[in-house]
C-alpha positions in Angstrom: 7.9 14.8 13.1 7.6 11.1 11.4 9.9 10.8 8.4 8.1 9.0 5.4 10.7 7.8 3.7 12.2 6.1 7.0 8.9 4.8 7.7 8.1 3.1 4.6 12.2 2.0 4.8 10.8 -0.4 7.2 8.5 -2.4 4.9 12.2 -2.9 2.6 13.6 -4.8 5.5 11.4 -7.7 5.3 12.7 -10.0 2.7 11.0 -10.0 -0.4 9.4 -7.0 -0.3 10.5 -4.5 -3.6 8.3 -1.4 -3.3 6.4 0.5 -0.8 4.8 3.2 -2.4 2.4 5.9 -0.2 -0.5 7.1 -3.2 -3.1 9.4 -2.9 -6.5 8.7 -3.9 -6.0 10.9 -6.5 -3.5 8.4 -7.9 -0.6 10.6 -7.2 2.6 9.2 -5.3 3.4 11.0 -2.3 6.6 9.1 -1.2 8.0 5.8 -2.4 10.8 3.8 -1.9 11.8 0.9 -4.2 14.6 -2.1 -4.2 16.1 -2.3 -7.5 12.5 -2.7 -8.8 11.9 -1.8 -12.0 8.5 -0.9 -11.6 7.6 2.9 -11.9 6.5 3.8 -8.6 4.0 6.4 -9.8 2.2 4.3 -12.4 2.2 1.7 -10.1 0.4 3.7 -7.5 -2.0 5.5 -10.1 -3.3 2.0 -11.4 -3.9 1.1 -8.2 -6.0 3.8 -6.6 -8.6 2.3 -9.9 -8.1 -1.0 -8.5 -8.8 -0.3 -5.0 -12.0 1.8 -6.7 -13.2 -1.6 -7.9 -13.1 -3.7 -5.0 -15.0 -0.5 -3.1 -17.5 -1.2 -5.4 -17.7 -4.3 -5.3 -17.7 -4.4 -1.6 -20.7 -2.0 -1.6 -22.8 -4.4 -4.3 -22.7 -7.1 -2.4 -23.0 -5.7 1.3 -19.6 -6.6 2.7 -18.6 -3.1 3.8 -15.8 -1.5 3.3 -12.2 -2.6 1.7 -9.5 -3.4 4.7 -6.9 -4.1 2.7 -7.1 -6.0 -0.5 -4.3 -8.2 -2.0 -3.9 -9.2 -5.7 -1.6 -12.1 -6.6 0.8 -12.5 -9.5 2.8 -15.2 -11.4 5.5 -13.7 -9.9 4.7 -11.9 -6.8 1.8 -9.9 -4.7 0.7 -6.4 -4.3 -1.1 -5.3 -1.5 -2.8 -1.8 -0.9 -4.3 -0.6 2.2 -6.4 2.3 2.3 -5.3 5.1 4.9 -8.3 6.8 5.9 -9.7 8.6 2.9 -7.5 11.0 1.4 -4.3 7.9 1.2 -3.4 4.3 0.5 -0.2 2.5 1.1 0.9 -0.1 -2.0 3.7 -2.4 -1.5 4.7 -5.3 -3.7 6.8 -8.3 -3.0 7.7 -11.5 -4.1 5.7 -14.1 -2.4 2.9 -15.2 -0.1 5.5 -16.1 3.0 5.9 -12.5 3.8 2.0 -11.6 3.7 1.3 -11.1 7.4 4.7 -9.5 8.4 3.5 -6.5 5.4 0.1 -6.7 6.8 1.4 -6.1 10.5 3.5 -3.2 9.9 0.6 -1.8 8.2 -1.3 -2.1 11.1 1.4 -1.2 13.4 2.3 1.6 10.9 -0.7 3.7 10.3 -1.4 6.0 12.6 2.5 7.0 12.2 1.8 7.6 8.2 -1.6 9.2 8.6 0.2 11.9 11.3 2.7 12.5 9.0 0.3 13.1 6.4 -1.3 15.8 9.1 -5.0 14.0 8.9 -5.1 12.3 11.8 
C-alpha cells in the first residue's frame, strides 16, 4: 500500500518547495507535509479548493476545457494545485519559478500513486 505522507515527502526534496498539502474538494486536508512553513496547511488547502472553483469556471466560460493544473504567483513564492480526478487536489507551495517543472513532473509522475492510495483509481 502507497504511504501518503512518504509520497508527498518527495515534493520536500526539491529545493524550495515548503508545503505539499493533499485537499479534498470539499476543502478538507487529507495529508500534508510542511518545511518550517508557517502557513496552516488546512486553510491553505480550504482556500484553494475556491480557487481552483474559479479557474473551472472560468475555463468553462470561455471554452478552454478543463483546469490541468493552475499556478498562482506571489511576491514571494508560487502555489500550484493540481486537480486529482474529482474527489482530490494536490497544493504545493514554493519559493520560486526555477523549481516549476520539477513540481509539475512529480505531479505527473505521482498521480496515479496518490489517486490508488486514495482507493479511486
Amino acid at each position: 500500500m502507497v504511504d501518503l505522507k512518504q509520497t508527498l515527502s518527495r515534493f520536500l526534496s526539491i529545493p524550495g518547495v515548503r508545503q505539499s498539502i493533499l485537499v479534498g474538494r470539499d476543502g478538507l486536508m487529507i495529508e500534508g507535509l510542511t518545511r518550517e512553513g508557517k502557513e496552516d496547511m488546512e486553510a491553505v488547502g480550504a482556500i484553494t479548493t475556491t480557487g481552483l472553483s474559479t479557474a473551472e469556471a472560468l475555463g468553462q466560460e470561455i471554452a478552454r476545457g478543463g483546469v490541468v493544473g493552475l499556478v498562482m504567483e506571489y511576491e514571494h513564492g508560487l502555489v500550484s494545485v493540481d486537480p486529482l480526478g474529482d474527489f482530490a487536489l494536490l497544493v504545493t507551495l514554493f519559493d520560486n519559478a526555477s523549481h516549476l517543472g520539477r513540481v509539475r513532473h512529480l505531479v505527473k509522475a505521482s498521480r496515479n500513486e496518490i489517486l490508488e492510495a486514495l482507493d479511486i483509481v
